[in-house]
N, C-alpha and C positions, 0 to 999 in steps of 0.2 A: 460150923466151919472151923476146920480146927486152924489155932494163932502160929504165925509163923514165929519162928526163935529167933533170937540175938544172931548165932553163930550165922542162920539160912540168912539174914538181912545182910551182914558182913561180906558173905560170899558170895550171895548174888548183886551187891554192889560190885564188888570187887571183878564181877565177870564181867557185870554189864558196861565197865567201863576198861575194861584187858588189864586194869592193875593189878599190882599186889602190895597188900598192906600187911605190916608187922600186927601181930595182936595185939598189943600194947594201941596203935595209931586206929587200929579199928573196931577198938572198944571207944577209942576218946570219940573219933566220927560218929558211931551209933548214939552216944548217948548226944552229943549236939544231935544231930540230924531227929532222932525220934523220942527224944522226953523233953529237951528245955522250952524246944519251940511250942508247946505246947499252955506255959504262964507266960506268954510274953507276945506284944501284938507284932504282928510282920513287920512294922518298919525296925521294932527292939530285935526281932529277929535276922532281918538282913543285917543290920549293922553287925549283929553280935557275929554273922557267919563271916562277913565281910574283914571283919580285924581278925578271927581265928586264922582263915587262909592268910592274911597277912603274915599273920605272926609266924605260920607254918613255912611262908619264905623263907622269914627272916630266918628260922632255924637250919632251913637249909643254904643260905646264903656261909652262917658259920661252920658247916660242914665240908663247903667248898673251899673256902677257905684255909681248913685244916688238909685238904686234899692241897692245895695249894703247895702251903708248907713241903708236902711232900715231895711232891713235886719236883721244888727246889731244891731239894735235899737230894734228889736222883739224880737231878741235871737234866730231867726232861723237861727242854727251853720252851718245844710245840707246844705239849699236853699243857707244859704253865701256862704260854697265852692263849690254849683255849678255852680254862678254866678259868682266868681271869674275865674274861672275856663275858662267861657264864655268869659270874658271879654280879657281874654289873646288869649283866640282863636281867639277874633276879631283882637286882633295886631297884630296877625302872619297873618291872610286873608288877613288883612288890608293893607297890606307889600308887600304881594305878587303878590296885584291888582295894587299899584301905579308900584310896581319895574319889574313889567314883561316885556317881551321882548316887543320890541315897533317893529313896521313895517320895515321891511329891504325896502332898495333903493339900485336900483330901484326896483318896485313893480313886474317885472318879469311876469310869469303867474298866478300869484295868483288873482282870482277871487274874487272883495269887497264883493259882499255880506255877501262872509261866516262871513268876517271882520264885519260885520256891523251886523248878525245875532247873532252872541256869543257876542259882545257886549253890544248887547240889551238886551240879559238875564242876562250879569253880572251890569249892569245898575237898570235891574230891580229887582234882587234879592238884592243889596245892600241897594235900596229902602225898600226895603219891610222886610231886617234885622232891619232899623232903627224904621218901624212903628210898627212888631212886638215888640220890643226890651220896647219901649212908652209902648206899651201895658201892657207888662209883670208887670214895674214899678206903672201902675196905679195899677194893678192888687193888687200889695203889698202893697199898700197905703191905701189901702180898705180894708186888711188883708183877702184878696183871695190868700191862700197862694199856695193853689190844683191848679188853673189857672196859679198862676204865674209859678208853676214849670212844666205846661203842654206849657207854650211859650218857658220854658229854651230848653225844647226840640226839640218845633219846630224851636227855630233861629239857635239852634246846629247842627240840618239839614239841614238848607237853609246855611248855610256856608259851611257843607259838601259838597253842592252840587255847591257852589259858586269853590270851590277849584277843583271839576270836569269840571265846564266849563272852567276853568284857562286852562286844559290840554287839553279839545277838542282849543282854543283858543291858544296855541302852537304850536297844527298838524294845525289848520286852515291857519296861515301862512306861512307856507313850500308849501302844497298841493293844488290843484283847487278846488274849490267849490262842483263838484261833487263828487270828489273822498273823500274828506270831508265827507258829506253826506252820503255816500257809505259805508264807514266807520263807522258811527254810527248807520245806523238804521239797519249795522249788529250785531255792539257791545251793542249797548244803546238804544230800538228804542223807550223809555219813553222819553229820551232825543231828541231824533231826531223827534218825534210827538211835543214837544212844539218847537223847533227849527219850523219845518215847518208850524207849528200853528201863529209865531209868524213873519216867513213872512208876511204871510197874515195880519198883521199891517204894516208893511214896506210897503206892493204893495200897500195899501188904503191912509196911508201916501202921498204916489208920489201922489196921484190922488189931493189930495189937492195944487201942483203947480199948475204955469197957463197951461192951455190947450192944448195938442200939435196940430199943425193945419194939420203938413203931414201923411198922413193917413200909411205912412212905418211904423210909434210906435206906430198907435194905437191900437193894439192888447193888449201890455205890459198894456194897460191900464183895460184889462180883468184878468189878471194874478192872482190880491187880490180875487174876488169875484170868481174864479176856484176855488183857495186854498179852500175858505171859504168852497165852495158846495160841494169839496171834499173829507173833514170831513162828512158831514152829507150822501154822499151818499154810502159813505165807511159802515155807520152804517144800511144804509136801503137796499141800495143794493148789499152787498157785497164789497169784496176788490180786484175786477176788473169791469172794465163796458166799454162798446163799446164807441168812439167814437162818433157813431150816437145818441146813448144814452144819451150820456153828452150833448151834446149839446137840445136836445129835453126839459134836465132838467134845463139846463140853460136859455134858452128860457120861461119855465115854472118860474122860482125863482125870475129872473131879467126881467121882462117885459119890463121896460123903459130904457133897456139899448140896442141900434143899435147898432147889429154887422155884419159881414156876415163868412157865414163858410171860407173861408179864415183865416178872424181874427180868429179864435177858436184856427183852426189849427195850427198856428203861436203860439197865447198863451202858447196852450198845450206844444208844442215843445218848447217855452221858457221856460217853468218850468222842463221838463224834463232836458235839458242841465242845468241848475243850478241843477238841484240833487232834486227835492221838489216833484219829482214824480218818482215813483220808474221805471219804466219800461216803455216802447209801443211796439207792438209787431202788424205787420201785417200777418195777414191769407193768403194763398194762392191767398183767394177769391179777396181780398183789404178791408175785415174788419180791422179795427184796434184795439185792446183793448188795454186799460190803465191799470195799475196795480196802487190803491189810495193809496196802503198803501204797506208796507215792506212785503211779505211772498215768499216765496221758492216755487218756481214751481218747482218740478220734473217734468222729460220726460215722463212719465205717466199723468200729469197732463197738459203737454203741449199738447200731442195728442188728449186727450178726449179732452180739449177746441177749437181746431185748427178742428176738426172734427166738433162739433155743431155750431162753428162758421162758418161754411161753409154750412150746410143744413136750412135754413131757416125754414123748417117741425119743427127743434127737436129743433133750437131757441124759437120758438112761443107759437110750443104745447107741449113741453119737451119729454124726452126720459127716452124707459125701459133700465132696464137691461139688455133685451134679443135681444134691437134693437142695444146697443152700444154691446154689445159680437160679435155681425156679423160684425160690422163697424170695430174695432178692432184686430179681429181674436182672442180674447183670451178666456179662459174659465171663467165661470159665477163666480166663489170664488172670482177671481184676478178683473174683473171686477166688480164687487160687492164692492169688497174692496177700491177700488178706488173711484168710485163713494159716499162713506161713504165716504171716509176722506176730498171729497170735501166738501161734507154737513157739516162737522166737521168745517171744515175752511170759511166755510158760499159762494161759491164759487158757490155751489147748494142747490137749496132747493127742500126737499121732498114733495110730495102732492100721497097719494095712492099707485099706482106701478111705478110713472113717479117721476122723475131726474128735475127739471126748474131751468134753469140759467138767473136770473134776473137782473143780470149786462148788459145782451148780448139782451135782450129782454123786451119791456115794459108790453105785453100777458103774458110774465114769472113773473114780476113783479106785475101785478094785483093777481096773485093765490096767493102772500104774502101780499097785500092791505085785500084782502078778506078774510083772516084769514085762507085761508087754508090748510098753512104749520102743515106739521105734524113733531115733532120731532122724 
């Protein structure tokens, strides 16, 4: 498997979180984020991430400040009290990031990752207060004053949101990783999409150690490049997909990566136990399907799927309305209804009189290659 680069980690942090960082700030990130923590145990390393993003305020608190000046120096009275304004919000974040609770000993059942997940984001948002915050300042120096006050808003945000991961990063501490997780992507699952988005930096990360040689971890070494595919197949084929499936697309994406279904299997099931996949669920049959992303299966919903998952006919070639009413036993309304809110939920897709579930089937998924989804 070949190791992902410096530059690939930079910028897929940088997407998976919508910032944008100077070279300069995302070379200092990379090297905190993927070499120190490595001699030093996680509470040395929380704290150490914990004063960095601090400190990263504080830099932009003086940055705001110099926007200040300006400011005053234009006679723009608003933009001063909102940067003022700004810049006290930064002391209270600021306060909050360095003085929050640090790691109980011993570590108990608390699972690092979550540790190491939420502080990536407040890591990286502290970053990316500082380089918006640059920004805002140039922005006023050039007497852009409509930009500068469209950054005031965006770092007013990103502190908002800085002060939400503070409180996911409280319960993160107490709770296991999954239940963590579990947690969020019921409460917040914009949150819990960059949280799992940004594993998927973490697992590519590890791949950059040395090599493992005993073939019992190397699965863990599949785990980033799941995540990744997970995303995209979540958007093409739905927000469930077989087992068999996955892996067919995994085979398809990752050419030069050896595995064997063993490894997959193992993967898969390590992401699941950390919470980064919502679900797996076996069929009667010994299908298995994955659920890629957060959504609510009702008992309606688990029948019809647990039903096509089992007929390889209504996999392939999909199914009427009149074929799951008999399957079912119910009348064609309630039926009917059902099978719409799958489609709703993208679970199915319509083509003519026939139902295709393209998570469950690659035959189901060519009729949406082909264009032939009708909404």
């Amino acid at each position: 498997m070949a190791l992902p680069t410096m530059a690939w980690l930079s910028q897929t942090l940088a997407s998976k979180l919508g910032i944008s960082l100077g070279l300069e700030l995302a070379s200092q990130l990379s090297d905190i984020l993927f070499f120190e923590q490595a001699e030093m145990s996680l509470s040395q390393y929380d704290r150490m991430v914990r004063d960095e993003a601090a400190g990263k305020l504080n830099e932009a608190r003086k940055e705001g400040r110099l926007a200040l000046q300006i400011a005053d120096q234009r006679n723009e009275s608003r933009l001063k009290g909102q940067i003022f304004n700004l810049t006290n919000m930064m002391r209270r974040t600021q306060e909050k990031v360095r003085y929050s609770e640090g790691l109980p000993r011993p570590m108990g059942k608390i699972d690092t990752d979550g540790i190491k997940y939420v502080n990536l984001m407040i890591l990286c948002e502290a970053f990316a207060v500082l380089e918006d915050t640059k920004g805002g300042a140039d922005a006023l120096e050039r007497s852009e004053v409509a930009k500068c006050r469209e950054i005031v808003d965006k770092v007013r945000e990103r502190l908002r949101q800085l002060e939400r991961i503070l409180e996911v990063r409280s319960t993160a501490i107490t709770v296991q990783n999954r239940q963590l997780l579990k947690i969020l992507a019921d409460t917040n699952p914009e949150l819990f999409g960059s949280i799992k988005g940004l594993a998927t930096v973490l697992f590519q990360a590890d791949a950059m150690k040395p090599p493992i040689f005993f073939r019992g971890k190397y699965h863990e070494k599949l785990q980033g490049p799941i995540l990744d595919l997970s995303d995209k197949l979540a958007i093409e084929r739905g927000p469930i997909i077989g087992l068999s499936e996955l892996s067919v697309e995994f085979g398809r994406s990752y050419p030069a990566i050896e595995y064997t279904q063993e490894d997959l299997e193992k993967a898969v099931e390590g992401l699941y136990e950390r919470g980064l996949l919502d679900d797996i669920e076996t069929a009667e049959s010994g299908f298995k399907i994955l659920k890629l992303k957060p959504m609510k299966l009702t008992p309606d919903y688990e029948q019809v799927i647990a039903l096509v998952s089992t007929d390889r006919g209504m996999i392939e070639k999909g199914v009427t309305v009149e074929e799951l009413m008999q399957k079912l036993g119910r009348n064609r309304e309630l039926t009917m209804s059902i099978l719409e809110e799958l489609s709703e939920d993208e679970v199915a897709w319509k083509h003519e009189s026939k139902y295709y579930f393209p998570g469950l089937s690659e035959m189901a998924m060519e009729v949406k290659r082909q264009g032939l989804y009708v909404s």
